[in-house]
N, C-alpha and C positions, 0 to 999 in steps of 0.2 A: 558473636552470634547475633545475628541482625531476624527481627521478623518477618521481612522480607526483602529479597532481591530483586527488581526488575530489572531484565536483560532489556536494551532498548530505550531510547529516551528521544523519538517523534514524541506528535502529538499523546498518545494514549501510553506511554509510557513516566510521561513528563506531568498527565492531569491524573495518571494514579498515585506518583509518586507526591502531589499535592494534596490531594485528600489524605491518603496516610498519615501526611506527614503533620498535619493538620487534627488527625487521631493520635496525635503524640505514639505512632509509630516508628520502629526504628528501621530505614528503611534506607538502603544501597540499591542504586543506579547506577548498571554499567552499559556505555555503550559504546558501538566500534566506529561512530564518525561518517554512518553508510547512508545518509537519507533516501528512501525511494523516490519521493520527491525531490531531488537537489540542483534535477535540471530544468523547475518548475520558473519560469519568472514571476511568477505570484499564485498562491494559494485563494483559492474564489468559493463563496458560498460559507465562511466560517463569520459569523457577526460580530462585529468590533475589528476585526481583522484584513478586512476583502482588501485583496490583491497583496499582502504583508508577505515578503520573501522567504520561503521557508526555511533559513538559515536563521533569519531574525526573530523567526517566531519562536525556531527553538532557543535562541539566547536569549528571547524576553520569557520563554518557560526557568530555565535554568536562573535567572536572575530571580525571579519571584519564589524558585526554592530556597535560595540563597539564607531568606528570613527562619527556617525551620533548620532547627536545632539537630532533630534527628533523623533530617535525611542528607545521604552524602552520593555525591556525583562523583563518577570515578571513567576518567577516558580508559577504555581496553576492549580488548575481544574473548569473550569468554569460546573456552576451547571443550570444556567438557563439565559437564552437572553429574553428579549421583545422587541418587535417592536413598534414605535409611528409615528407618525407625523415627530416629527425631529431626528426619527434614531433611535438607539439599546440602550437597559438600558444592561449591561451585567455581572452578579455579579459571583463574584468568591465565592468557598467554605469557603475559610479563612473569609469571610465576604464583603470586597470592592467591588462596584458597580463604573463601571464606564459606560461613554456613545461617543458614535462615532456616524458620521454620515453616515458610511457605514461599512459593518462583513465581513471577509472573512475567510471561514471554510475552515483551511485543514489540519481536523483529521482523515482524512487516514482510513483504512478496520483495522478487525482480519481476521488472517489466520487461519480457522476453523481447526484443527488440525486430523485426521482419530483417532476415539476412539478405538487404538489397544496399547498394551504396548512400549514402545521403542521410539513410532516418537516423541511423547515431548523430551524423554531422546536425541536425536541424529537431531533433527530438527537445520539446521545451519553447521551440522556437519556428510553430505553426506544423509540428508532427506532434500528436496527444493522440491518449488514448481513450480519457473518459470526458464527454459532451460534459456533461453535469460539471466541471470541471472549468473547462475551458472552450466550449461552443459558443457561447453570448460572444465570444472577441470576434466570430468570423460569422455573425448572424447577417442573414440575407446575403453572404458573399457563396464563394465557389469552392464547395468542401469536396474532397474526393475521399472515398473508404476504401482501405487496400485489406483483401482477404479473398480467399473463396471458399469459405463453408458457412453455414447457416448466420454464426455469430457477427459475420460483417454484414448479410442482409439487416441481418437488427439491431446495429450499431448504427446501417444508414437509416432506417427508419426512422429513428431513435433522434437521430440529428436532424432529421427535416420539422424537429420544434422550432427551429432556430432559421432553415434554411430550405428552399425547395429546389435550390439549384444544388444538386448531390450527384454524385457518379461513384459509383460503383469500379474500381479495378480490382478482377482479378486475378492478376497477373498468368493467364494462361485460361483453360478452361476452368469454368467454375464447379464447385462438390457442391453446392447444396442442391435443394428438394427441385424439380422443374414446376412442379407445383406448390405455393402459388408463384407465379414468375415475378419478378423484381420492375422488368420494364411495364408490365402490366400495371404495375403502383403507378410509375411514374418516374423511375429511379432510371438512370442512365447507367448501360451498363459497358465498360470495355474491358473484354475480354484477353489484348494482347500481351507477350510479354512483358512484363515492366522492368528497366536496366536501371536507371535510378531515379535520387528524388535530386532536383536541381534547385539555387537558390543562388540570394547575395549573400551580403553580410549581416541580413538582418534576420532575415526568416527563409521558409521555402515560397520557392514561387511558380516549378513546374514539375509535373512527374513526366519524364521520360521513359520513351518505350521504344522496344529494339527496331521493329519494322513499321514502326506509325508515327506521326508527326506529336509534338508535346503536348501537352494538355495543360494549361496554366490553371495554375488554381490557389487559393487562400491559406488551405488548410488541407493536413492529411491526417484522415485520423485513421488507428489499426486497432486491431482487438486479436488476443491473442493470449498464452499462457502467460501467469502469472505464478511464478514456482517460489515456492516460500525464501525468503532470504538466508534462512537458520539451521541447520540437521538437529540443534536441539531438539524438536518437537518431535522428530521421530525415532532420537537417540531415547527419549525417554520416554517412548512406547504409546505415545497417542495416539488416536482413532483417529481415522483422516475421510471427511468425504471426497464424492466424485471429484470436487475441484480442488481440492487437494487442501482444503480449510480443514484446521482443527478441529473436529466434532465436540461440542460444548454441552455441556447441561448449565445453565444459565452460563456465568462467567469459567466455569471450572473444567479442565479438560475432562474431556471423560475415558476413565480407564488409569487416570494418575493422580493419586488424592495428591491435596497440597498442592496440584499448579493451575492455573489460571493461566488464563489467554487475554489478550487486548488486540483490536486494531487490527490492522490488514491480516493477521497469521488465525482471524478467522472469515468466515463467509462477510457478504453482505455485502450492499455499496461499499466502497475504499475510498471515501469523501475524510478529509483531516479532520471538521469538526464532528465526523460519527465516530472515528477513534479517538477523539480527545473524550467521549461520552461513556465511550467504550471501556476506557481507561478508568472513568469517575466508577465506574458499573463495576467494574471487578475489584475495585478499593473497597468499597464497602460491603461487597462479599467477603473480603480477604478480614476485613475488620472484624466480621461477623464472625468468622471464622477464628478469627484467636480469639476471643471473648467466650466462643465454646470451647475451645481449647484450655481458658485459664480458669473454665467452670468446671472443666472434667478434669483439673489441675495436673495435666502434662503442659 
């Protein structure tokens, strides 16, 4: 019987399981090996860290649990959680079931990728999706935004912090508002099919289009769904907004006592040091929480 589970071990999985653990918490970490981040060549914007691989940041996470006595890492994929009276039953695919008195999910979104050739091949690698992120790499070069509904107008907007040379693809006609219009900003817009994204071996270097000559460019950014990575959160009866984030009341889902949320599986920027904060935010909620717990003496 562990006090808590966290499904998940990024950032905000890995800075919960430290604070607990640090509350002389007993506290099991399982995670499936899935990072959202993994096609990232460096994680930007997190202090002490900039540009640090996110592979390595999670083995310098894991390495600094290492010191605490009662937290333990466990590589697997949990298949299925129940909820009871006294907590979570929570079994893993390998077979083990174990049980806590309180969950905390934070298995993070996928990045829905645009079904065109190239952005798999070069995603990581001058295709991204969030400026805040990775826009300073391609500041003042030739960014292009691939979408046509509202959310790429504001994505390109969004990037001309960085750049004023932006083009707008929407690969066919565009769905957003005609008002206010994009070229009117300033934003270059084409409208043709787009067939792929072309590149070397290092990054992409042009978007190809079925009837128009190439467009060379630095950088492609898209914006697009981000559908949770996990069915736990709706296996176990969570409120979900419009975007499909787990509705919270501070860290604690709402509608399921005992679980908590961290990190991308709820709203907000999806920047690695806001889910590492994220993570610290629902540990000491969770703390708080058995402490009422062992004062109502269940």
């Amino acid at each position: 019987m562990h006090d808590v589970v966290i499904v998940g071990a990024g950032p905000a999985g890995l800075s919960a399981a430290l604070v607990l653990g640090r509350c002389r918490r007993s506290v099991l970490v399982v995670d499936a090996g899935e990072p959202r981040n993994a096609a990232s060549q460096g994680l930007h914007g997190f202090l002490t860290r900039e540009g640090v691989k996110p592979l390595e940041l999670r083995r310098l996470g894991r390495a600094e649990l290492a010191r605490y006595p009662y937290v333990h890492l466990r590589d697997g994929r949990v298949t299925r959680v129940r909820r009871d009276d006294g907590g979570f039953e929570v079994a893993l695919a390998d077979g083990p079931v174990f049980r806590s008195a309180f969950l905390l999910l934070a298995t993070g979104r996928i990045d829905a990728l645009p079904e065109k050739a190239g952005f798999r091949d070069y995603y990581g690698r001058g295709v991204h999706h969030c400026p805040f992120c990775d826009a300073w790499e391609y500041r003042d070069g030739e960014i292009v935004v691939y979408g046509r509904d509202i959310g790429a107008v504001e994505l390109a907007r969004t990037l001309r912090t960085w750049t004023d040379r932006v083009t707008l693809c929407s690969d066919g006609p565009p769905a957003w508002p005609d008002s206010p219009d994009p070229a009117a900003e300033g934003l270059r817009v084409v409208a043709a099919g787009v067939d792929r994204l072309a590149g070397d071996a290092h990054r992409v270097r042009e978007v190809r289009f079925v009837d128009r000559p190439p467009l060379a460019c630095d950088a492609v950014f898209f914006c697009g769904p981000c559908p949770q990575r996990s069915a736990l959160p709706e296996a176990l009866g969570c409120v979900f907004n419009d975007d499909r984030s787990v509705r919270c009341d501070g860290s604690a889902a709402v509608g399921v006592p005992g679980l908590f949320v961290a990190g991308n599986v709820r709203g907000g920027l999806h920047l690695a040091i806001m889910a590492a904060a994220e993570g610290a935010d629902a540990a000491l909620a969770i703390n708080a929480a058995l402490l009422e717990r062992a004062r109502r003496g269940r």
